[in-house]
N, C-alpha and C positions, 0 to 999 in steps of 0.2 A: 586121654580125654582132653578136650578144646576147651579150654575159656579164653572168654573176651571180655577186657577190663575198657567199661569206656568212660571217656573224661570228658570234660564241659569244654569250651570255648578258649579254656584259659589253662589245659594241662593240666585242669584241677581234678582230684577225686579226695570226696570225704573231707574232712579237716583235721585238723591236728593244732593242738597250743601252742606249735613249737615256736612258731611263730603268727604275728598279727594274719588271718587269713590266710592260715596255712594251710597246709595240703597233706595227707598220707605221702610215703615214699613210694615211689610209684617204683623206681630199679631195688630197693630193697621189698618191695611186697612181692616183685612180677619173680625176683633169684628166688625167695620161701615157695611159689608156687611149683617153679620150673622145679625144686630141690622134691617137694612130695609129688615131683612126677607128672605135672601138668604141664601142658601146651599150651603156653600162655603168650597172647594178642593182646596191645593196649592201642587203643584206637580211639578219635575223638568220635561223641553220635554223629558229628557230621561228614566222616568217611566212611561211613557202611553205605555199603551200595546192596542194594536189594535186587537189582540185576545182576550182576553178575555173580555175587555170593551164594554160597549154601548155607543157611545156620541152621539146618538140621540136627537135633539133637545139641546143637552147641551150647555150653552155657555160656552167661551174660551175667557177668558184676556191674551193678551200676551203681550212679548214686542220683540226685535229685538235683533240684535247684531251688533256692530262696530268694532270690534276685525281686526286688518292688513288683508288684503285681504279676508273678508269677511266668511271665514269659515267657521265660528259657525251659521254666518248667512243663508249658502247654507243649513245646516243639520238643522234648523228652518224652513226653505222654505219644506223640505219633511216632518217635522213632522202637518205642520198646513195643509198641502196638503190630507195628510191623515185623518185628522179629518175631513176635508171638505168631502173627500169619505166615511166617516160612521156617517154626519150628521149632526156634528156640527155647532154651530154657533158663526164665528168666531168674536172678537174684539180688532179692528176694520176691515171690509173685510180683504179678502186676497189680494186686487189690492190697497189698503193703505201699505200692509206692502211692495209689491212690489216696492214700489216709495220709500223705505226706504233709504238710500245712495245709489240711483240709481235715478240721475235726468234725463237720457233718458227716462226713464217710467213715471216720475212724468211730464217733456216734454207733452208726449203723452196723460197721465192724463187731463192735460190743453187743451188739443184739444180735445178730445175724448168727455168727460162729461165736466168739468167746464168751456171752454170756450163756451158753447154752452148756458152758462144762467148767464155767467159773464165776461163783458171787464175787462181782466187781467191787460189791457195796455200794454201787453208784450207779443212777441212769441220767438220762437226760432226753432233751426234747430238740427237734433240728427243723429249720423253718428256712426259706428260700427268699420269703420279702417279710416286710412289715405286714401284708394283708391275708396273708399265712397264717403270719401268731393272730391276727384280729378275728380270724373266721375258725378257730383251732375251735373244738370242744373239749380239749383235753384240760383240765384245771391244772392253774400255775401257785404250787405254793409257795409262800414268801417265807423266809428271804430264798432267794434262788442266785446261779451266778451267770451272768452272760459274758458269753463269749465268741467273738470274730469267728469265722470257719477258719480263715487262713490268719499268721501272725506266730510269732516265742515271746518267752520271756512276759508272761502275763499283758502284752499290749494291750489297751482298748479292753480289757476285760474289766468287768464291776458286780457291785452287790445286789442284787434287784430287791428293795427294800419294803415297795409295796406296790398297787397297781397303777399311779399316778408314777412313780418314781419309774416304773419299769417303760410306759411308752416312751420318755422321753430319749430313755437310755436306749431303746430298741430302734428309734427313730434314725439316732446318731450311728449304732453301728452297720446301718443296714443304708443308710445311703447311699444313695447311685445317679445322682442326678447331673447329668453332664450339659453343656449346651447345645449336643447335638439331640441329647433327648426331649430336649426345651422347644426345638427348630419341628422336629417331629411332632410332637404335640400339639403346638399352634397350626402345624399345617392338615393334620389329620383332622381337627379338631372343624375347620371350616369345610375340608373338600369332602369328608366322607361322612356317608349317614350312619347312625348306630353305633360311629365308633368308640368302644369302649378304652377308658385312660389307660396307658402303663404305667405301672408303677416305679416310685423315683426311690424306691426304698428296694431295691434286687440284693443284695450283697447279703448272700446267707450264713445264719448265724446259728449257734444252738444255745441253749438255757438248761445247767445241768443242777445237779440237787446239791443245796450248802450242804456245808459239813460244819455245825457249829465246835467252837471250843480246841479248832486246832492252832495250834502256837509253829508248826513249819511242816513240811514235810522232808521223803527221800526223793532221792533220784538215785534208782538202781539200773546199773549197766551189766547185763549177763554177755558176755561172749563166751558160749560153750560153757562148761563147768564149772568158768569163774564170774563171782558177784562182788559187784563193786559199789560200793554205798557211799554217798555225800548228803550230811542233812544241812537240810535248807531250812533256818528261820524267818518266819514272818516280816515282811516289811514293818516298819516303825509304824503302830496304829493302823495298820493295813492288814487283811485276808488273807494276802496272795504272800507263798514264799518263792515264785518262780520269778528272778531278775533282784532277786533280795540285794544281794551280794553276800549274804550274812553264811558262810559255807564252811562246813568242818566236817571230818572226816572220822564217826563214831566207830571205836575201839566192838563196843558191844553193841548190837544189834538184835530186837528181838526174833529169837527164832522162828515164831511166830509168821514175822513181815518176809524174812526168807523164805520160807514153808510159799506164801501166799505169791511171791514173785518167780521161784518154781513154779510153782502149777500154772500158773500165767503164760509165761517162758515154754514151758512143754507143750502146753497145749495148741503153741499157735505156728510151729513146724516155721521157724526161722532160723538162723546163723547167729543171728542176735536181736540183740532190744534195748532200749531203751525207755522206763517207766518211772513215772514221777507217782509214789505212792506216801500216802497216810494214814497213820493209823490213830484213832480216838484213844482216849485215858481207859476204856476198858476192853482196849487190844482188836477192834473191830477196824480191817482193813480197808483202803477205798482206794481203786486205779481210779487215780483223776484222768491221767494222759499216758498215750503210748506213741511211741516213733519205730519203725522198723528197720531207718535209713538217712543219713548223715544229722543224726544227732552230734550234738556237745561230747568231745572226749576228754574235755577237763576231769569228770569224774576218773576216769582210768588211769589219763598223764600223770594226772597230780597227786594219786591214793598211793600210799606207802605200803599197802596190803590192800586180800582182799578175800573172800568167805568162798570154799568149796564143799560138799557136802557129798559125806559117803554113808555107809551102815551104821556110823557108830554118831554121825549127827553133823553139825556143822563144825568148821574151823576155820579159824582166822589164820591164812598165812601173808607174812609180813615179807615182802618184798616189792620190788617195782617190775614194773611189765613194761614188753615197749608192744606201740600200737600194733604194728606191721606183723609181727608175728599172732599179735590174739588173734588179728582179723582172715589172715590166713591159717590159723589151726581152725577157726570157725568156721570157715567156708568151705575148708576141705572135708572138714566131719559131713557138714552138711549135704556136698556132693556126691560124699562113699553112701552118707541116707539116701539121698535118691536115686541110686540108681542099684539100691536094693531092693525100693519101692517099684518096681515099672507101673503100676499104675497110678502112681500119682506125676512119672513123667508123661502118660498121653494125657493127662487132665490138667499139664500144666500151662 
């Protein structure tokens, strides 16, 4: 079997702690592939030629991009779109990479598939401008939390405390107003009749449900059979535990919150995950956020252990793992799955 591992601009895939904006090993991931028997290509998205290639049947490791306003990420989005039209098979899907720092899509993700075979404990609401949430009939209870579609590390996110407090908030995160949209607007505004304004507030956003009374949550990283837990405390007088720095690595975890990141994990037919979950004082879980694709490997580099679960329950085994190998035992599992599946590779 063919895979194609493709990197960004800069020889990058994925990240790694090892160092400041580091990379996976790309000659120690591509040797684990070639060793479990793959045919493995690393190529940047900007040498696939769609002429002259076959990616029939091929599969495709990729990764994303986070780069300011999303860029590298839009010319990603056409290159893995194109392989989907001659064949490929993408990893992980193309509506995983979609949800990538775009939580309106990962929103709809939760309703669409996962909520349909797992209480989240959690919904939210996803809006495209300011005059979306103004013309919405859906009632907004307070407090609520809004949140950027794109952005980590809690950015731009806040408490919506009441309906005066929530416009002003919604105003800021959803602005869009440029000087070319200033130019357009004065001139539409004289030369044509009827014409109705654009709005300067586009930048979408979603409003998901508080969770009173939490003091931090986890960040759980499943690759394959192994779970890897980091809890995150609250910012100092602050809601949010993402970008805390406040980070420790718990010994005991309820089995409970493992139980509930299984079922999550299984249900959603990837190689791996990454989910920021909490749980309330009387054990009620809630998936705030999910990633399917170059998330943070701090949680893995840095855990000294990490929880796998058979017949007899869960266990703590205490070692270190290196990246290159989880991701390649994960990815191979994942490939032997599908292609015992055939129907889920003509629907992929």
């Amino acid at each position: 079997m063919k895979l194609i591992i493709l990197t960004d601009y800069r020889n990058q895939f994925y990240s790694s702690t090892r160092e400041r904006g580091g990379s996976v090993n790309l000659s120690v991931l591509s040797g684990l592939f070639i060793k479990l028997g793959l045919d493995v290509v690393v190529k940047k998205f900007s040498e696939i030629d769609f002429v002259r290639e076959d990616f029939d049947g091929v599969f495709i490791l990729y990764q994303s991009s986070e780069d300011p306003g999303l860029h590298y990420k839009e010319y990603i989005e056409d290159i893995l779109l194109g392989l989907k039209l001659k064949g490929a098979i993408l990893i992980p899907d193309f509506f995983k990479f979609r949800a990538h720092h775009n939580k309106v899509f990962m929103e709809i993700y939760r309703d669409v598939i996962l909520g349909k075979q797992v209480d989240t404990g959690i919904q939210a609401k996803y809006f495209g401008s300011l005059e979306d949430y103004q013309s919405s009939s859906i009632p907004l209870k307070f407090p609520s939390v809004l949140k950027p579609s794109e952005g980590s590390r809690s950015r731009n996110v806040s408490l919506l405390k009441d309906l005066n407090n929530s416009m002003s908030a919604i105003r800021k995160v959803s602005f869009s107003l440029t000087f070319q949209n200033i130019k357009r607007e004065v001139l539409n505004m004289f030369d044509k009749k009827g014409y109705r304004k654009i709005s300067q507030n586009r930048k979408k956003f979603i409003i998901q449900e508080y969770v009173s009374g939490l003091i931090g949550d986890y960040k759980v990283l499943v690759y394959s059979d192994k779970y890897f837990v980091l809890w995150r405390d609250n910012r100092t007088n602050d809601f949010r535990a993402s970008g805390s720095g406040k980070l420790s690595f718990p010994i005991d975890v309820p089995v409970s919150l493992l139980n509930f990141a299984r079922d999550v994990y299984e249900c959603l037919d990837v190689p791996y995950i990454s989910m920021d979950i909490a749980q309330s004082a009387s054990g009620q879980n809630y998936l705030l956020e999910f990633q399917f694709l170059m998330f943070g490997q701090h949680t893995l580099e840095k855990s000294k252990h990490h929880f796998v679960s058979n017949e007899n329950g869960w266990r703590r085994i205490c070692e270190e793992v290196v990246l290159e190998e989880q991701l390649a035992k994960s990815v191979y599992e994942y490939i032997s799955h599908l292609t015992k599946d055939k129907k889920y590779l003509q629907l992929n």
